[in-house]
N, C-alpha and C positions, 0 to 999 in steps of 0.2 A: 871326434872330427880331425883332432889335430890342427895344427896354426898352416901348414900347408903357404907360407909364408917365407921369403929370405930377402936380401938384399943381391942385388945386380950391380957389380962394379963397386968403387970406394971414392972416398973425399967428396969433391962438389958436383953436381949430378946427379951420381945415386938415385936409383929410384928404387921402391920398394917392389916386390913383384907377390904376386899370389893372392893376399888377402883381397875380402870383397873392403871399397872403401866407402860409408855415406855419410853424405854432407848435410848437414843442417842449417834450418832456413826457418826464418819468422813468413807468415800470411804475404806482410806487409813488404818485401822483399822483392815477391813477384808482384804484388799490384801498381801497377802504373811501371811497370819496367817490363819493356818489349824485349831486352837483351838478355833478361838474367837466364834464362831457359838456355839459351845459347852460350855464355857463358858458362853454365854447368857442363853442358855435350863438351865445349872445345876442353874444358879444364880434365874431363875424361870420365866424368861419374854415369855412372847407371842404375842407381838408389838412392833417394832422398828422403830425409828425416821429414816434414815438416810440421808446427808447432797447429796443433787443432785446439786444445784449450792448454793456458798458458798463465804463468801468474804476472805481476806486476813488473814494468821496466822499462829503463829509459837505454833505448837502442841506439847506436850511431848507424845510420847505412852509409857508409862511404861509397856505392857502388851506384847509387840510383838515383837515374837522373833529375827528382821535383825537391827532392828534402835530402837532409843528410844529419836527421834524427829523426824516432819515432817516440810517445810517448804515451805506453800501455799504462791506464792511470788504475788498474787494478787487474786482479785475476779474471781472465775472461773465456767464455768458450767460443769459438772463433767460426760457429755457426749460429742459424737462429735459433733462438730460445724458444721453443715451441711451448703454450701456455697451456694446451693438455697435456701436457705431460710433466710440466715442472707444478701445475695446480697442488695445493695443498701440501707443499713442502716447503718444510721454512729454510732448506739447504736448496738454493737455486743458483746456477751462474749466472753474470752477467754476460751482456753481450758487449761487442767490439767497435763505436763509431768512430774509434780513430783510425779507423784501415778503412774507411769511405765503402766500404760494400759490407751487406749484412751478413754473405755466406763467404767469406774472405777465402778461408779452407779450401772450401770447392774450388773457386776460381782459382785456386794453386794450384790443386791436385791438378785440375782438368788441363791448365797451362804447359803444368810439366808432363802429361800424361802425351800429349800431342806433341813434345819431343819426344818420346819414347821412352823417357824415365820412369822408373818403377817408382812409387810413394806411399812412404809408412807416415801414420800419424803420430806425433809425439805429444805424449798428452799427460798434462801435469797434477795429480789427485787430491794430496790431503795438503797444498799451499796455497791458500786461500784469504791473506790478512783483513781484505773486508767481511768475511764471514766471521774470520775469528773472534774481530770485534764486537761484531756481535751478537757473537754465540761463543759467549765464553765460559759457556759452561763445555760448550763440545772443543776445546782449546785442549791443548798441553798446557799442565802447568808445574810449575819444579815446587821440593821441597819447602818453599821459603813463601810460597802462592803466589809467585811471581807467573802470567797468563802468558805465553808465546803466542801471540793473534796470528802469526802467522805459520801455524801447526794447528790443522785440526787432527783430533786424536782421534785413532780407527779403533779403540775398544769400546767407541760408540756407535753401536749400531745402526745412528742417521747419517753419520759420517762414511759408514762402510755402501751404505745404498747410496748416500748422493756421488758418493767415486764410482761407482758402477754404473750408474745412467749416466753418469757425465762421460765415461768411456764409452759407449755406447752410443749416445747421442754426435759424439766426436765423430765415428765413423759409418752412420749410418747413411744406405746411400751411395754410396763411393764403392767403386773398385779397387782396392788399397790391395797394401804388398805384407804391411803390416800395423804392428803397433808396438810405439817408446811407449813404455813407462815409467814416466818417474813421480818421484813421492809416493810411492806406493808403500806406507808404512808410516813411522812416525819422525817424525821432522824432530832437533833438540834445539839446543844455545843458540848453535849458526845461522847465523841468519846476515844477508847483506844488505840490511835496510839503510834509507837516508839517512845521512851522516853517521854510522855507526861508531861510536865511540865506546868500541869493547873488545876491540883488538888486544892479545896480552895480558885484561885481567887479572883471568885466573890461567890455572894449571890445565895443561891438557885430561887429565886426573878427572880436575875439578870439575871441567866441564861434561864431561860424561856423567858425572852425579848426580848432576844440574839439567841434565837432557834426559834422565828419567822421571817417566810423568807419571805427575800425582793427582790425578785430575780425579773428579768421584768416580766414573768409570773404571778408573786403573782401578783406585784404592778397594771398590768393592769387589774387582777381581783378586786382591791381593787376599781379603776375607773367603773369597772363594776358597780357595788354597791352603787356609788357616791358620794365617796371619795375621797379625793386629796391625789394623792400618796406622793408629797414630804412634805406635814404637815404631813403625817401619819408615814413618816421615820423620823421624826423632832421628833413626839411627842415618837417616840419608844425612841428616844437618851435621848431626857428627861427623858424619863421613866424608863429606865436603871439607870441613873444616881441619880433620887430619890429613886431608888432600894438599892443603892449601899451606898448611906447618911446614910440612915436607917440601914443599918448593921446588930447587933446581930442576923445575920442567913438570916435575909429580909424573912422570911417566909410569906409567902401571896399570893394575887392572882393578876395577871396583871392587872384583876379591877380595882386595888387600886391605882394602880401610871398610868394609862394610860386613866382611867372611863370608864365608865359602857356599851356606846355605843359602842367606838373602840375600846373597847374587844372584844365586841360582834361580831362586823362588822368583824373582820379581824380572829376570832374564825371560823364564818361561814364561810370563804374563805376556810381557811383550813381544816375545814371536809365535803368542797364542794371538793374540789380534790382527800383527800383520798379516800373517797367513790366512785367518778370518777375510781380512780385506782382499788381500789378493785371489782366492779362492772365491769371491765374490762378484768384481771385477773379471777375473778371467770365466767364470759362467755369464755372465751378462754376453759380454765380446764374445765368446765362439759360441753359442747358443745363436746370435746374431748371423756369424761367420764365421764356422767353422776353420777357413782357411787360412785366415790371418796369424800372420808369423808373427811370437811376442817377444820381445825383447823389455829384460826386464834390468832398469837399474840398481845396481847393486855391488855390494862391494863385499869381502870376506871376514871382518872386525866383527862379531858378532854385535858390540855394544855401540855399533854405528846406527848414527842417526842422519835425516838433512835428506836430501834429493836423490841420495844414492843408500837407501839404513842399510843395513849389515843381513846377511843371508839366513835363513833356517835350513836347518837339515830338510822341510818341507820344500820352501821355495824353493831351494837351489834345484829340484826335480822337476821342476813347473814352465818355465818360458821354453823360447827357442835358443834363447840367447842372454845371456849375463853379461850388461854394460857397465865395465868398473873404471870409476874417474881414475885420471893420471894425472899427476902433477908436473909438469916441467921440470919443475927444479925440486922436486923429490928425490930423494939419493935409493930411493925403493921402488923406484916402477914395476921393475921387474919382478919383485915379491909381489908386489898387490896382486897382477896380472897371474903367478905364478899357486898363488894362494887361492883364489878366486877356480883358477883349474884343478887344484884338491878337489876342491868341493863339490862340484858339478859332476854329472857323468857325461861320460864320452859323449853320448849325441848330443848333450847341448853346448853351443857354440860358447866362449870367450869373448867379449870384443873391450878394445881401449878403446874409453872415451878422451882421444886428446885435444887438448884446448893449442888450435895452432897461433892463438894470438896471446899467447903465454909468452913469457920474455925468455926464448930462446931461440939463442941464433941460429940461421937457416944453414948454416954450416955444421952447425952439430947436429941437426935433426935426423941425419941416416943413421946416427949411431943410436940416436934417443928410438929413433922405431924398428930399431933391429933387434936393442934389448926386448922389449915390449914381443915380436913377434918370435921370438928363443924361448921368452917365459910362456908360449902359449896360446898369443892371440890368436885367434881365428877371423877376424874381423879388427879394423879399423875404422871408427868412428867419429868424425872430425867438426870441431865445433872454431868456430860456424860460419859457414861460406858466406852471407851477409854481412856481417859485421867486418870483414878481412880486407883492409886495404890495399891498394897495388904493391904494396912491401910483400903483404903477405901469402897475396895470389896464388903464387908461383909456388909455398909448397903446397897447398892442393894438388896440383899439377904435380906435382913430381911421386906423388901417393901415387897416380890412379895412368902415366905416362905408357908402362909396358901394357895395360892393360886394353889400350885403345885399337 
């Protein structure tokens, strides 16, 4: 497709021209706010993300006039919970009474639809922390049996069907444009739960050692393969811990402390299940709806885990689109972005996921998304027009400015 992307003009103003730009939005956003619809047309969008099921969080809305926090007290599907069809499954979501309507979604979709906005559902899979709790046996768990409640692990096959009727139930219904993906895969370490106090620990190394799961699941697909599960969580503990010897940063690859086969061996486990899950996932949804455009989170690291895990030679043939986080203050935008376009082929799209309430000034932003659209992009994807204070507004606005 090509990024079909450049910048117009230089220094302050700037606007980017070509790519398509969408904005991202919680339920709770548009509910009880007559403006925000109008606010999106003027700022210049004509695709919106928005959050149909969603995990836990404490939101600021700067923009809407009754409150100016939201507080999602768990992962929830942000329609109703229909009882025949979640009956007899111990993987069920919750629903939403803190957005004061039961079908919160709907009432976005249909909000922004009657401006004329187009609307993809963004819809969150295997992050779950009140499930994980308690179902920890379907959790990630590392080397050490340390449980991440808030990674359920997709080489369980109740976890692979409840992300698939939850995608599914997300969009059913609805005239939609498309569907986000994210968590589609296995979640690791990261995690930004209350008060986290685990920033720095360890090694970036280490954490990656630490974010392959050993959950029974894994470990009997590792015996699949013909490996002995408890040498393989032996050599993980070693391998964490020559991670951790080595220090200044541990930058490297699980190769290096673990070798070259039971990387490989236990690599392939895990993008035999992601792919499982997404393969599963995406038959539910276009069985559904054929038409629906997928954009799938995802980034080019293959030993990437969290909201955005790391690509397959499978997946990367699969959505419409490949949304890979940006960092602000990353000195590699342009490789993520550029990495990310290796791997994919030509028709499926690139897009940055940039975080515009990142701590960077609005005077460097035309250079920050110019790299970005040189390395590739085809899309810009902008997180998140809810949350963006009147500081922030304005570069929305200057994304989507030529385009109006």
């Amino acid at each position: 497709m090509g990024s079909g992307g450049g910048l117009e003009g230089s220094g302050e103003g700037a606007t980017v021209v070509g790519p398509q730009a969408v904005a991202y939005l919680y339920p709770w956003d548009l509910v009880g706010d007559p403006l925000m619809v109008a606010r999106l047309v003027s700022a210049g969008f004509e695709h919106v993300s928005v959050a149909a099921a969603y995990h836990s969080v404490r939101a600021s809305t700067p923009q809407h006039p009754l409150h100016r926090f939201v507080v999602a007290e768990r992962a929830a599907l942000y329609r109703p919970v229909r009882s025949a069809v979640w009956a007899r499954r111990s993987l069920r979501p919750f629903s939403a009474p803190w957005t004061g309507r039961e079908d919160s979604f709907k009432h976005a979709v249909e909000a922004l639809d009657a401006g004329g906005l187009r609307v993809s559902a963004w819809v969150v899979l295997t992050h779950n922390t009140t499930l994980g709790r308690e179902h920890r046996d379907l959790a990630v768990s590392n080397c050490f049996g340390d449980s991440y409640d808030w990674a359920l692990c997709p080489a369980n096959a109740e976890v692979r069907e409840y992300a698939a009727l939850l995608a599914t139930e997300a969009v059913r219904d609805l005239a939609l444009e498309g569907v986000s993906l994210e968590a589609c895969g296995q979640l690791g370490v990261e995690h930004g739960s209350h008060h986290e106090k685990t920033a720095w620990a360890y090694s970036p190394l280490g954490e990656e050692i630490l974010s392959i799961c050993c959950c029974g699941a894994c470990q009997r697909s590792w015996e699949a393969e013909g490996m002995d599960a408890r040498a393989t969580v032996q050599a993980l503990k070693e391998a964490f811990e020559t991670a951790e010897r080595q220090h200044d940063g541990a930058v490297g690859a699980p190769e290096e402390v673990l070798g070259a086969a039971t990387a490989a061996s236990l690599l392939t486990c895990r993008q035999h299940h992601c792919d499982a899950l997404l393969e599963e996932v995406l038959g539910s949804l276009l069985s559904a709806d054929d038409s629906l455009r997928i954009t799938l989170h995802a980034q080019a690291s293959p030993w990437a885990t969290g909201a955005s895990p790391g690509l397959t030679p499978s997946s990367a043939q699969r959505p419409n689109a490949v949304l890979v986080p940006i960092q602000a203050t990353s000195t590699n935008i342009a490789g993520d972005v550029a990495a990310a376009r290796h791997l994919v082929p030509p028709e499926v799209s690139v897009a940055a996921y940039v975080n515009l309430l990142a701590p960077i000034a609005p005077d460097d932003f035309d250079e920050h998304a110019s790299r970005l659209l040189k390395a590739g992009a085809d899309e810009l994807h902008l997180y998140h027009f809810g949350l963006a204070n009147p500081e922030r507004l304005p570069l929305f606005s200057r994304l989507t400015s030529t385009r109006r």
